[in-house]
N, C-alpha and C positions, 0 to 999 in steps of 0.2 A: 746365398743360393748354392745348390749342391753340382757339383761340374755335369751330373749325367742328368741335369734337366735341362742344361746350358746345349745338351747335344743337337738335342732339337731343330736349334737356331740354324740360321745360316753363318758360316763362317765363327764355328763355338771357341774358336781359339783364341778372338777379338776380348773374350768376358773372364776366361779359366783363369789366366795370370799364372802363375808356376812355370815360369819359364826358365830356362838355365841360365842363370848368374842373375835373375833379380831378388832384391832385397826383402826380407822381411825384417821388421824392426817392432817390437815390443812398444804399444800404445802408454802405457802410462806414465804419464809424467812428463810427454814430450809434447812439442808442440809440433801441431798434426796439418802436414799442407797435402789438398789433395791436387796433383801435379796434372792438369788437361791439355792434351794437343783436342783442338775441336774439329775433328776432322777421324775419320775411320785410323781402326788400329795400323791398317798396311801405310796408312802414311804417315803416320804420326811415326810408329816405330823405325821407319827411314830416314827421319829426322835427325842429324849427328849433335847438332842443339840441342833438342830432348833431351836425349841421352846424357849428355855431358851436363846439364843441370839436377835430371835425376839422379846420377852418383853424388857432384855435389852436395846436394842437400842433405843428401842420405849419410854421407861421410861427418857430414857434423851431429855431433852426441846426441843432442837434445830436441833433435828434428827428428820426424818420419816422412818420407814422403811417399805417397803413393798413387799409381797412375790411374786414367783414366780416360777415354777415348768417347766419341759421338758414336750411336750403336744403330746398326743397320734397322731398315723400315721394321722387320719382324720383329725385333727383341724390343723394338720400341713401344710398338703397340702393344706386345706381354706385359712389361711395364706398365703402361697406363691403363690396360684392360682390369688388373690388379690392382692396379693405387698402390707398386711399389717404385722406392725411387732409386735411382743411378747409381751403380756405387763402384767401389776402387778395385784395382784388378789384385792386389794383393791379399788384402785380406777380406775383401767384398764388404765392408764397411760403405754404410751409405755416403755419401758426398755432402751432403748437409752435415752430417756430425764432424766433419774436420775444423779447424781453428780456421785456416786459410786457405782458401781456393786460389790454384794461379795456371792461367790459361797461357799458352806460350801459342803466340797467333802472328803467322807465316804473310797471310793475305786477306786481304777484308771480305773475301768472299766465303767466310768464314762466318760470320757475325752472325748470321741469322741459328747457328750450329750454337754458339753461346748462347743466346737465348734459349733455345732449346734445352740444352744440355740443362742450364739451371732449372729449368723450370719442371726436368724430368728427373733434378735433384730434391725436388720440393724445398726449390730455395726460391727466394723474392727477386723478379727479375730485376728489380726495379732499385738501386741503391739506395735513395733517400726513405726505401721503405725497409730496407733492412740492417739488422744490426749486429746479426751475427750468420754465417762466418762471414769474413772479411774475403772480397773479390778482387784482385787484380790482373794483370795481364802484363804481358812483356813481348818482343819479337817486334819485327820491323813493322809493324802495323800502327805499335803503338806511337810512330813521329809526326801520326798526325793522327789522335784519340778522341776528337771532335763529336764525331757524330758514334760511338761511344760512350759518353762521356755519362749518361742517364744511366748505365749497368753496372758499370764497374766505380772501386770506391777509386783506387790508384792503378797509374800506370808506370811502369819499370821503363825507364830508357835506357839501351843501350847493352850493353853486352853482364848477362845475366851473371857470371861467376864474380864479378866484387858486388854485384849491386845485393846479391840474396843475402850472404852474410852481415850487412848490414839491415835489410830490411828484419830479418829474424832479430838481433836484436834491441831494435824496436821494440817489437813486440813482446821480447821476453820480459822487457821493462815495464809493459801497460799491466795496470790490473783488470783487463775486463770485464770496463764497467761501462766505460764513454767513449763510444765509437770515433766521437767528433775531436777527444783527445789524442786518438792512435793516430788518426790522418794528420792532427797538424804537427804532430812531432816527425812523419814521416815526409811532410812538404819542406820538411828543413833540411831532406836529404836534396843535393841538387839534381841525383839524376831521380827523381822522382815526381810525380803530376799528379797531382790530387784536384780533380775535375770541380769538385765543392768550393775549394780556395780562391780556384780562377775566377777572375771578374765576371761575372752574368750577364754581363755586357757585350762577350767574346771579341771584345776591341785589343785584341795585341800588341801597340801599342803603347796603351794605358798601365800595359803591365813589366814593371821595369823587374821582376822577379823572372828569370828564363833560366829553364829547363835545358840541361846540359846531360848529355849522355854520360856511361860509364863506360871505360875500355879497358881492356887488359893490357898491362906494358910490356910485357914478357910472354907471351907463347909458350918458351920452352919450360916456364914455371908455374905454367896454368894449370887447372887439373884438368886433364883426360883422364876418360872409361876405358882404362885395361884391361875389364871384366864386361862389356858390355853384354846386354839381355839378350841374346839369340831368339829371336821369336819361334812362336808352335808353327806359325805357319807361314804363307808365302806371305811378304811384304812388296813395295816397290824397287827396293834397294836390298837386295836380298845379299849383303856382303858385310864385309870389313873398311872401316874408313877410317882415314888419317888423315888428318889437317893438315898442309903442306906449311900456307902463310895464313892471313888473315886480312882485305883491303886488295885493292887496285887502285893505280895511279893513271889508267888509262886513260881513263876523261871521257871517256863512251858519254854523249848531252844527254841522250834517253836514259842511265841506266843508273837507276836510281840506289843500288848495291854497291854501285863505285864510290857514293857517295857517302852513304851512310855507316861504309865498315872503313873508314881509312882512319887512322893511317894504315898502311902495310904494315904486318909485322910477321917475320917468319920464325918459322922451328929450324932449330939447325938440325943437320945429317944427322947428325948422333941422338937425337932426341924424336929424330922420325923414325929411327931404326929400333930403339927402345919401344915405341908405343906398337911400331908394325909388329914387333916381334910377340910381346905380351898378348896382345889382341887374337892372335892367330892361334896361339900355345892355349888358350883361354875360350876361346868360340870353334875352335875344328871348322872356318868358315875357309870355303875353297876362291874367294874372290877378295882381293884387297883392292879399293881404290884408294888415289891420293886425290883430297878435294882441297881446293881453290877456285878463287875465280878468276884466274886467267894465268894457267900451271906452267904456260909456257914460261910465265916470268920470273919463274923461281929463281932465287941467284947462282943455287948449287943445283942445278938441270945435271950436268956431266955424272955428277958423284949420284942425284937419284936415280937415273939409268942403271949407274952400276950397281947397287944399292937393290932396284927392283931385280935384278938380275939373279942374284944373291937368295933372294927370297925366294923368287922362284924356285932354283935349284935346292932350297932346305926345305923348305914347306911343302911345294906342288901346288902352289897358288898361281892363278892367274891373277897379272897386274894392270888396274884400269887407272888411264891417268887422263880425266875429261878438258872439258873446255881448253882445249887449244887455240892457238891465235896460228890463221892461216899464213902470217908473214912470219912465223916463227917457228915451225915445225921440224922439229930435231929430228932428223934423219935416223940415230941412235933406236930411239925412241919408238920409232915407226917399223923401224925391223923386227923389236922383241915384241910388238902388238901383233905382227901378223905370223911370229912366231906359235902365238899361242891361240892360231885358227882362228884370230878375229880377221874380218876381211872388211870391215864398217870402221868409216872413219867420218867425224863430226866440224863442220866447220862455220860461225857465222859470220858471213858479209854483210850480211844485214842491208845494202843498200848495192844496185847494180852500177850504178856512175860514177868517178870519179868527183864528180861536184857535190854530190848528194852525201858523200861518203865524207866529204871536208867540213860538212856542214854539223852532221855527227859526229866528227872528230875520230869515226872510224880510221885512221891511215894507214890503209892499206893501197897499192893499186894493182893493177890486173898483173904486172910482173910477178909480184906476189903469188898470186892467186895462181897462172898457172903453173910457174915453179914448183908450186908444193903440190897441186894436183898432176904434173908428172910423176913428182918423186912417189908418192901414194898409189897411183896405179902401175906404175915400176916396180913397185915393192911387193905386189901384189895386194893390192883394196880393189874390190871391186864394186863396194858401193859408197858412194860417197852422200852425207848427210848435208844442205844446206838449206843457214837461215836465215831467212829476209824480212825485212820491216815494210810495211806498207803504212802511209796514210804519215808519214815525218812530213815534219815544218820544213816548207818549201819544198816541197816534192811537185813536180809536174808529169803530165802524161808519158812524155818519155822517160822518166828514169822509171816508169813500171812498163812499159814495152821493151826497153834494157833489162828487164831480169829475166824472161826468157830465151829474149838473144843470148842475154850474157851465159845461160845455164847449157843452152846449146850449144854452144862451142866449147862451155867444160867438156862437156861429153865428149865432143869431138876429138879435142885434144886430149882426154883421159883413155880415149879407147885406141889411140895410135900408139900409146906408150905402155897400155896391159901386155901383161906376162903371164896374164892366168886363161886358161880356155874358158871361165864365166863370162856368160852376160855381165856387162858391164850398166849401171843403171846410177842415178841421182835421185834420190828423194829429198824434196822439197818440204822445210816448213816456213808456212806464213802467217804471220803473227799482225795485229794494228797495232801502230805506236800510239799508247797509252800516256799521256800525261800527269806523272806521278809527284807530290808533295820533296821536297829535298832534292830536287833536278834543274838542271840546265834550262830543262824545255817545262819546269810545271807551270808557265805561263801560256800553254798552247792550248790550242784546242784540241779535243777530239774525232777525227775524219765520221762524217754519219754513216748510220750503218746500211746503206742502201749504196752510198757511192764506194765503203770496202767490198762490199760483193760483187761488183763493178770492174773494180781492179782485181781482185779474186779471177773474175771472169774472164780476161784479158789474158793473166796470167798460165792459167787452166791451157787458155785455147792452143795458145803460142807450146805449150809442150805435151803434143799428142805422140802417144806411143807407148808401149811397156816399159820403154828403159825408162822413163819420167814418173816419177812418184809425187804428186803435189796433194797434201794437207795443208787444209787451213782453218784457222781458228773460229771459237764461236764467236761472231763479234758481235753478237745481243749479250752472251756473257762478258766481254769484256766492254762493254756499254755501261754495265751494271758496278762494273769494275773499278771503272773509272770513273765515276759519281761517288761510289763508296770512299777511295782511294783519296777524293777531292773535298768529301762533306765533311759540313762544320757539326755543330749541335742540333740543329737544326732537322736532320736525316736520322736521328735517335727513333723521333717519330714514326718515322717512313718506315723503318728496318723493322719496329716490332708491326708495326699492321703487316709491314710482308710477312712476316712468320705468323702472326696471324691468320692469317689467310693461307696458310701451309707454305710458303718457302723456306728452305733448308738444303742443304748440302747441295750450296748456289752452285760450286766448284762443279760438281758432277753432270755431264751434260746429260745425263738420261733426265735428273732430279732437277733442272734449271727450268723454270718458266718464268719467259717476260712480264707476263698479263698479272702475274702476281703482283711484281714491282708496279708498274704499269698502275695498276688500282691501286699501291698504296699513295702511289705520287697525286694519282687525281683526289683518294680520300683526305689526303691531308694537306691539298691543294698549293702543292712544291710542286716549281717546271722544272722536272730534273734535265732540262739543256741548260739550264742555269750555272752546274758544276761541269760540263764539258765543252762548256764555248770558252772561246780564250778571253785571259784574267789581263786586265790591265797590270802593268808594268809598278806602277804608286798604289794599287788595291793592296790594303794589311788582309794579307795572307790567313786563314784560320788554325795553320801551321807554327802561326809564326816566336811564339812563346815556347814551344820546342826546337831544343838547337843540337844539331849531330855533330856540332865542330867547323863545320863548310860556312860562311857568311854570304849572307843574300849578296852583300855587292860583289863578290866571286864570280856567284852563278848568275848574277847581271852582265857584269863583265862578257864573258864564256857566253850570252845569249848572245849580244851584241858582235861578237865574234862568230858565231854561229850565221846570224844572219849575214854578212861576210864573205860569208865563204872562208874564212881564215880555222888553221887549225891550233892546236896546244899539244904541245910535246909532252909526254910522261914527264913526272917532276922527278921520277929517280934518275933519270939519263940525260935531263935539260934542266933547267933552272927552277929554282921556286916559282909557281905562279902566285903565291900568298892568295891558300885558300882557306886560311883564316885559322887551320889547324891550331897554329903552335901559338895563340892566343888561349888557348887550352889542354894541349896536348903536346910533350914532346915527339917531334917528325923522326922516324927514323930514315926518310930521305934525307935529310938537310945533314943530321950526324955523318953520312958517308960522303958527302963533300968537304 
């Protein structure tokens, strides 16, 4: 399609492709994967994941890869109004003529967007009905592939840069002929899941054959995008980003990232300085972050202060460095942020009580908490960002009448210690705690959503005023969420009569409708309380044939602990807790003891 019929559209910079530093690569001869984030261009292109396997693939000879994104309501129905199908942003080749489709999927509130997306590829949504191209998927979605498991031929575990060069050659070895021959040479890779193979039984158990992830050992020899794509237009994450480490030892019992990216493993100074540098020379982007999941824990914090400093002064970048941990805020740090007129600083407590907060294995206590909200509004912040959990295993009435006590007297104490003439203000997010596969807590229930509106309401009342900011989540979507998150094979069913029925771009709350889900659960007569009530303790899990490294009796353990009250030290600064890692994976905790 020609770019100036693409104007039309909403948002035509989603379709054009030709954007600065993406690849084009000459089709013949190569083996052709069409690379899908399922979800709009602005978020997919903010994805550092993405990116980093689109170079990859693209770097190797005999590959093309090229992108392709879920396409707003308009351009959708052009397509279907026409009976044309979806195609790639590079060289607008349809999506059905590639060898291999492979969807890199964030969150399961996604799934209904694959459906889609294939079916506006004029491909089969359906696996066992189709034969060519080949469907996979990868991204943290896929640890628990279950109710999936009907669309897609294989799923990729675990961290995409070892696992694609293996899966490609696979396939350079099939002669495409027999579908059923590609999958079982590829079920011999271990971090691989070929939904066909597994028992029909879905008894976990029965299957002494388990799925192990892949991880990268090295960071600093990983590949990263020194040329990353600069998008046409505005995205979510509209910067420069650099991977700091890789993993948390935290032990957060909710947080299922801690779990599934460990071990830790960092980039040293010298190889975050190389990538920052290249990146910036290469994109003219005026915004660098450093991403991690919890950046406070870097080893070399001192040297990346100075480091970001640096950058600043050669470049004229501003440096964002997220997820902070409230009992570890580097004072360094917080100066050269509000140096550069940021006055917003992010922090989550997640839980207002001391008790509630042992039982997450958050430890932090209010010492914490107001230390570093002096030093922040000293420094001059004048708005502070927090995030709290509602609806946690053991939670009671007062630990949610404690979180606007507790947000009140931030204020209180933040605005006795500003230096700035602003209004001083706290915005509030609230989030329900979701019970996710690979967790602490994925034996819990899910709080109903009449009694989080409830506590929403409690919360709300307790902080009346303009300095008070409270957001709260949708939690019909994340209702949705967490059924997806929990279902087995079973939910295959359910997910296409929802897109049948029109749901799609479940994430978006303008485009989210319960009653969709709602009827497909009653048409195909699943009580979806079924996957949000809590799971016996001895239930074989529909997870449980995929392994991220962590061993169920760990996160037994850790529940048992949980209920307790008892907490777990980081295993980098306290002892092993033998979480089952180094049964698969060399610890880079354990080597610095």
């Amino acid at each position: 399609m020609k770019d100036k019929y693409l104007l039309q559209f909403k948002k035509p910079y989603s379709y054009f492709g030709n954007e600065l530093n993406s690849i084009h690569k000459i089709h013949n001869g190569k083996i052709k994967i069409a690379f899908i984030y399922p979800n709009l261009y602005e978020i997919g292109m903010s994805s550092l994941g993405f990116k980093i396997l689109y170079h990859l693939m693209n770097s190797m000879p005999d590959v093309v890869a090229e992108r392709a994104f879920a396409p707003l309501p308009d351009f959708e129905s052009y397509l279907r109004k026409n009976n044309f199908p979806l195609f790639t942003l590079e060289s607008h080749t349809p999506i059905k003529n590639f060898d291999l489709i492979a969807f890199s999927v964030q969150t399961c509130m996604d799934y209904t967007n694959i459906l889609n997306i294939l079916d506006l590829s004029h491909v089969n949504i359906h696996s066992n009905k189709r034969e060519y191209p080949i469907v996979f998927a990868g991204g943290t979605s896929a640890y628990n592939p279950g109710s999936m498991s009907d669309f897609i031929d294989f799923f990729s575990l675990g961290e995409g840069e070892y696992q694609i060069p293996k899966i490609v050659e696979q396939f350079k070895q099939w002669d495409r002929k027999n579908k059923a021959e590609l999958l079982q040479t590829l079920s011999e890779i271990n971090s691989v899941y070929v939904p066909e193979i597994y028992p029909k039984n879905n008894k976990a158990k029965e299957n002494k054959n388990i799925n192990i992830k892949d991880i990268v050992p090295d960071l600093n020899n990983a590949p990263a995008p020194l040329k990353p794509i600069v998008p046409s237009g505005k995205t979510v994450l509209d910067k420069a980003n650099v991977e700091l480490f890789r993993g948390c030892t935290r032990g957060c019992r909710f947080c299922q990232a801690g779990i599934v990216y460990r071990p830790v493993r960092e980039k040293s100074i010298k190889q975050i300085k190389y990538e920052a540098e290249e990146i910036l020379k290469n994109t003219g982007y005026e915004e660098l972050t450093f991403l991690s999941l919890s950046s406070s824990d870097y080893s070399h914090l001192d040297e990346l202060i100075i480091l970001a400093k640096e950058l600043v002064e050669k470049y004229h970048v501003s440096i964002a460095v997220p997820s902070l941990r409230i009992d570890k805020f580097p004072v360094a740090l917080g100066k050269m942020i509000v140096s550069q007129r940021v006055h917003t600083i992010t922090f989550a407590i997640e839980a207002a009580t001391k008790r509630l907060r042992n039982v997450i294995n958050k430890t932090i206590n209010e010492k914490d908490i107001f230390t570093t909200v002096k030093t922040a509004s000293s420094l001059g912040f004048h708005t502070i960002k927090l995030y709290f959990i509602i609806g946690l295993p053991t939670e009671t009435e007062e630990d949610i009448i404690a979180i606007p006590d507790l947000v009140r007297r931030i204020y209180s104490y933040a605005k006795k210690h500003k230096t700035t003439q602003k209004q001083f203000s706290i915005h509030l997010s609230i989030n329900p705690f979701m019970p996710q596969p690979n967790t602490v807590f994925q034996w819990e229930k899910f709080g109903t959503i009449d009694d989080l509106y409830r506590k929403a309401k409690i919360i709300k009342e307790g902080l009346k005023g303009k300095q008070f900011k409270v957001n709260f989540a949708n939690f019909k979507m994340n209702y949705i969420e967490t059924i997806l998150g929990r279902g087995d094979k079973n939910l295959s069913k359910v997910i296409e009569t929802a897109w049948e029925n029109g749901a799609k771009m479940d994430g978006w709350e303008e485009h989210f409708d319960l009653s969709l889900w709602e009827n497909a659960f009653h048409k195909e007569n699943i009580n979806p309380n079924y996957y949000t009530s809590k799971i016996p303790l001895d239930r074989v899990l529909p997870w449980e044939h995929i392994s991220c490294g962590v061993s169920k009796d760990f996160l037994k353990r850790e529940y048992k602990k949980a209920m307790e009250g008892k907490t777990t030290d980081d295993c980098r600064n306290g002892k092993c807790e033998g979480c089952g890692l180094t049964d698969f994976f060399h610890c880079p905790a354990l080597t610095k003891k």
